[in-house]
TORKOL-4160 file (C-alpha; in steps of 0.2 Angstrom, whole numbers, padded with zeros to 4 digits, m for minus):
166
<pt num="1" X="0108" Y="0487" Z="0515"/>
<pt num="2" X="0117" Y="0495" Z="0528"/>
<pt num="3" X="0136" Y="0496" Z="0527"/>
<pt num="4" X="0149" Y="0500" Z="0543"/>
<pt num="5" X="0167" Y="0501" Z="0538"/>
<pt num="6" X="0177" Y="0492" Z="0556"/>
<pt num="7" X="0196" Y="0499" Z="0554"/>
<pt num="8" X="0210" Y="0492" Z="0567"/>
<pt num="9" X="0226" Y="0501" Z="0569"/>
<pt num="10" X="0233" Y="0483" Z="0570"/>
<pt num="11" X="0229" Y="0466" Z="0566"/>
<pt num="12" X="0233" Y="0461" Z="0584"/>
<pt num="13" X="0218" Y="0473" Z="0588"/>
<pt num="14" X="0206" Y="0460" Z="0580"/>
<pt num="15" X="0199" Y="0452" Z="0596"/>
<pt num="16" X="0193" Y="0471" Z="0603"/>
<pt num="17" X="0186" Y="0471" Z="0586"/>
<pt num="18" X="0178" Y="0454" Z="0583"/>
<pt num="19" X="0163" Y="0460" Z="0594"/>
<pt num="20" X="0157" Y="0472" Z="0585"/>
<pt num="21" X="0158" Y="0461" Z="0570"/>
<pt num="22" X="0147" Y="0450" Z="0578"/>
<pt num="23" X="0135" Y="0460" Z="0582"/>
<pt num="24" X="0132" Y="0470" Z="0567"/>
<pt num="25" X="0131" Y="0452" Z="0557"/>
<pt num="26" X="0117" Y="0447" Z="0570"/>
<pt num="27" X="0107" Y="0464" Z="0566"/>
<pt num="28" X="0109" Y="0460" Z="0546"/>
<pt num="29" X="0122" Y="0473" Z="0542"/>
<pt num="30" X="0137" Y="0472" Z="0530"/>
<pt num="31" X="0154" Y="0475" Z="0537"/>
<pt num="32" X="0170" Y="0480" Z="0530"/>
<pt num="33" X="0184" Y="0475" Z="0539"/>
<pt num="34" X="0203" Y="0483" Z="0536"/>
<pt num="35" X="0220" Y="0486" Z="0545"/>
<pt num="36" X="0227" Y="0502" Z="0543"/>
<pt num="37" X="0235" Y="0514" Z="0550"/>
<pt num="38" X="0237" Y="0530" Z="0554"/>
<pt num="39" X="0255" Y="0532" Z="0556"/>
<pt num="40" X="0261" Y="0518" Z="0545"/>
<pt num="41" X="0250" Y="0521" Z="0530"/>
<pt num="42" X="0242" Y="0538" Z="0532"/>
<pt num="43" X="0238" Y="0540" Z="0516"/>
<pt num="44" X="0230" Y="0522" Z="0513"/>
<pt num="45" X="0218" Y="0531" Z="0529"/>
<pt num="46" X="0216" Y="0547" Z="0518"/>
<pt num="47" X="0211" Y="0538" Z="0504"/>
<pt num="48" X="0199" Y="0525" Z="0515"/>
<pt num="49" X="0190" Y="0539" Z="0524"/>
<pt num="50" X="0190" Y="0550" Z="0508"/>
<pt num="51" X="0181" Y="0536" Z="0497"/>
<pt num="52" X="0170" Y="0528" Z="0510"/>
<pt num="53" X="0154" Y="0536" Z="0508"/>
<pt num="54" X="0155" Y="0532" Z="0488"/>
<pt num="55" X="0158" Y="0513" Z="0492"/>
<pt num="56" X="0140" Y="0515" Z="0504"/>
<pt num="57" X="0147" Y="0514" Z="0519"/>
<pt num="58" X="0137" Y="0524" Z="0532"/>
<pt num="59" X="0147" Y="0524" Z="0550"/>
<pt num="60" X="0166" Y="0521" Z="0554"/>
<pt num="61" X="0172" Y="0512" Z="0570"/>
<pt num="62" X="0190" Y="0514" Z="0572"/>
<pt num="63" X="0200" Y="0504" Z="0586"/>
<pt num="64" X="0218" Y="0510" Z="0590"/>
<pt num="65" X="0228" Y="0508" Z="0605"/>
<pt num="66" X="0244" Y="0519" Z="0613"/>
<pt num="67" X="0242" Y="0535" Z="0604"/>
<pt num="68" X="0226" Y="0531" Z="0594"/>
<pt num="69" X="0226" Y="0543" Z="0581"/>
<pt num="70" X="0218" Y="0534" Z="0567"/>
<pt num="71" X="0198" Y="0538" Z="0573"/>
<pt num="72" X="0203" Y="0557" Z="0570"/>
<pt num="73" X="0213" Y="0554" Z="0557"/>
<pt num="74" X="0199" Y="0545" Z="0549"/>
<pt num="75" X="0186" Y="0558" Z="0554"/>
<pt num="76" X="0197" Y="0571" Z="0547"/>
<pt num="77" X="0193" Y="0565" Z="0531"/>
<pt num="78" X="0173" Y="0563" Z="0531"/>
<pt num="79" X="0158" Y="0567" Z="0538"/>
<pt num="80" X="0152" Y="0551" Z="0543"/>
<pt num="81" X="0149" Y="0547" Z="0561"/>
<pt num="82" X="0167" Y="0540" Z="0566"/>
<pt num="83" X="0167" Y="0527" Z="0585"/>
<pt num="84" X="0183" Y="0526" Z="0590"/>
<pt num="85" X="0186" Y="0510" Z="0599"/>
<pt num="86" X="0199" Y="0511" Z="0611"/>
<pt num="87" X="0211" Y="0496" Z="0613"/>
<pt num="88" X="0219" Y="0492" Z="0631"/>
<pt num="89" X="0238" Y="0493" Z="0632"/>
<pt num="90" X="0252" Y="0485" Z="0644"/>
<pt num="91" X="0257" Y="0502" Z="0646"/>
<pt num="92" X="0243" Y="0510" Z="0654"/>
<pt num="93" X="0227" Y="0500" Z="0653"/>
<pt num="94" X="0220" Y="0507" Z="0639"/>
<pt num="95" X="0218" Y="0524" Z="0646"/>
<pt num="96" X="0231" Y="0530" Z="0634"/>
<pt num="97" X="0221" Y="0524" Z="0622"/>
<pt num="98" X="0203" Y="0532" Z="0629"/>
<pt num="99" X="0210" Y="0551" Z="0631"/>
<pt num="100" X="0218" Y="0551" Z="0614"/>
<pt num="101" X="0202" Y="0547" Z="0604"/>
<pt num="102" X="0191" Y="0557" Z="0617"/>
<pt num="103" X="0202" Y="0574" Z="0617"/>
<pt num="104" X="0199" Y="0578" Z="0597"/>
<pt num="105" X="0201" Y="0594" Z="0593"/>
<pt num="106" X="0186" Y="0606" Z="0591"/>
<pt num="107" X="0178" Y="0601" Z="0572"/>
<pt num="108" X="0184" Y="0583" Z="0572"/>
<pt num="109" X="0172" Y="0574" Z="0585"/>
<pt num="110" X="0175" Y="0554" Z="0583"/>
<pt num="111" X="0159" Y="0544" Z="0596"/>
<pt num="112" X="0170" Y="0535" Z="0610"/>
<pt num="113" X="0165" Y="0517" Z="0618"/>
<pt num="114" X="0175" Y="0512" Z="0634"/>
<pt num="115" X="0191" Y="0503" Z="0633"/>
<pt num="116" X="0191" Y="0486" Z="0623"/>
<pt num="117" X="0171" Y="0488" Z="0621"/>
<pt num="118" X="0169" Y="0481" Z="0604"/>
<pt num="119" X="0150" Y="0474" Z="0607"/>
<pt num="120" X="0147" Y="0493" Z="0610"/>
<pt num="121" X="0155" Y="0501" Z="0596"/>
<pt num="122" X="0143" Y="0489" Z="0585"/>
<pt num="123" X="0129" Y="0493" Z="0595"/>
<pt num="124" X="0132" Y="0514" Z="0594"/>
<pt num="125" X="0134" Y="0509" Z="0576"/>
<pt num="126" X="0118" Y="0503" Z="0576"/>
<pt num="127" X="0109" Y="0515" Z="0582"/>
<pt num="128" X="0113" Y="0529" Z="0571"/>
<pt num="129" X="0109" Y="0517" Z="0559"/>
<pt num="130" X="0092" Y="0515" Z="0565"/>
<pt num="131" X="0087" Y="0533" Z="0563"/>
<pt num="132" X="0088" Y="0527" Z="0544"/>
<pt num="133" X="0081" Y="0509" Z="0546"/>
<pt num="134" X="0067" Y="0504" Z="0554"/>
<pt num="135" X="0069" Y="0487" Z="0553"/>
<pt num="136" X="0088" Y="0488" Z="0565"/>
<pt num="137" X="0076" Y="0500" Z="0578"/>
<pt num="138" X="0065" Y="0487" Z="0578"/>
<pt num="139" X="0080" Y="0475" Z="0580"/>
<pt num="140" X="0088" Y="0484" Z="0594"/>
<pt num="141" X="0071" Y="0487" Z="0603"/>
<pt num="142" X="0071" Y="0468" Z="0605"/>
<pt num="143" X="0088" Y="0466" Z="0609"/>
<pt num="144" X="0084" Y="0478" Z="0624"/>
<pt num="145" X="0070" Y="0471" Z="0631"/>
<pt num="146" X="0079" Y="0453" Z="0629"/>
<pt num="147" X="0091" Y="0461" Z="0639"/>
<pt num="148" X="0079" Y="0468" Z="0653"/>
<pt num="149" X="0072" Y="0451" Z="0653"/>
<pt num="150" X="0087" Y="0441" Z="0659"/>
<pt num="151" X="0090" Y="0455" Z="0672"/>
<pt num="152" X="0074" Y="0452" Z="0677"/>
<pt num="153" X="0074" Y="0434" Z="0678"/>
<pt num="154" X="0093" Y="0434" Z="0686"/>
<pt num="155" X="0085" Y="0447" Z="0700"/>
<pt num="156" X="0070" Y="0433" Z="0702"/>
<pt num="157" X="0083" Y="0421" Z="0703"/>
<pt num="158" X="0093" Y="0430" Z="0718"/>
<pt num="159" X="0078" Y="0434" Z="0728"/>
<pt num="160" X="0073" Y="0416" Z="0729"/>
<pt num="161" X="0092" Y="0411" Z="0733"/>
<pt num="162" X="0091" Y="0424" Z="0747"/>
<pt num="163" X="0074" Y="0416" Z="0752"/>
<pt num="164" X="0085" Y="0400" Z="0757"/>
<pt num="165" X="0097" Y="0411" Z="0768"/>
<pt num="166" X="0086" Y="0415" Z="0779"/>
């Protein structure tokens, strides 16, 4: 079965997180879910990143906010693909956040999803997932066209409100 490890710098970070909980659940695929953190217990992260592989897991999202270290931190520690999830802060937005996990240094690259996009991270997760399951590719193909659908159907809906307009 498919394993992605979810890391929050924080516990308040959860509800970026929960998102991508949810979604790897509804595509079948076991989470494990920790706070740690790169500042406060840097070698707990060591040791995390160090081991996962051994204990099956196969991708890494990690959310941070302000300085968001710990995707890099982690990613220095394994060659597993490593999302860093960038968590919004009061200070500035989130973009804090964004440019300190985007601008790794050359060797350590850490995937990036927007500010506070925890559906997204699970769904990047995914997808390199899928490239060894064929059953999530087939998953997320339908997830897509379920997609494509409702924008369909919300367009049809618009047209025949705009019909009434005129």
């Amino acid at each position: 079965m498919a394993k992605v490890a979810i890391i929050m710098g924080s516990k308040s970070d959860f509800s970026v997180v929960k998102p991508a909980i949810v979604v790897l659940k509804r595509f079948g695929v076991e989470t494990e879910v920790r706070v740690i953190s790169a500042h406060r217990t840097p070698e707990e992260a060591h040791h995390f990143a160090a081991d996962a592989e051994k204990r099956g897991i196969e991708t890494i999202i990690c959310a941070a906010g302000k300085a968001a270290h710990l995707g890099g931190v982690i990613a220095a520690y394994t060659t597993l693909p490593v999302i860093g999830l960038p968590v919004k802060t009061d200070m500035m937005g989130g973009l804090d956040s964004l440019l300190s996990i985007v601008q790794m240094p050359s060797g350590i690259p850490v995937a990036t999803v927007g500010v506070n996009g925890g559906e997204n991270a699970g769904l990047l997760a995914l997808q390199i997932l899928s490239i060894r399951y064929p059953d999530i590719a087939v998953k997320l193909k339908e997830f897509k066209r379920q997609m494509a659908a409702k924008i369909a159907a919300d367009d049809q809906a618009l047209q025949e409100e705009l019909k009434d307009l005129q």
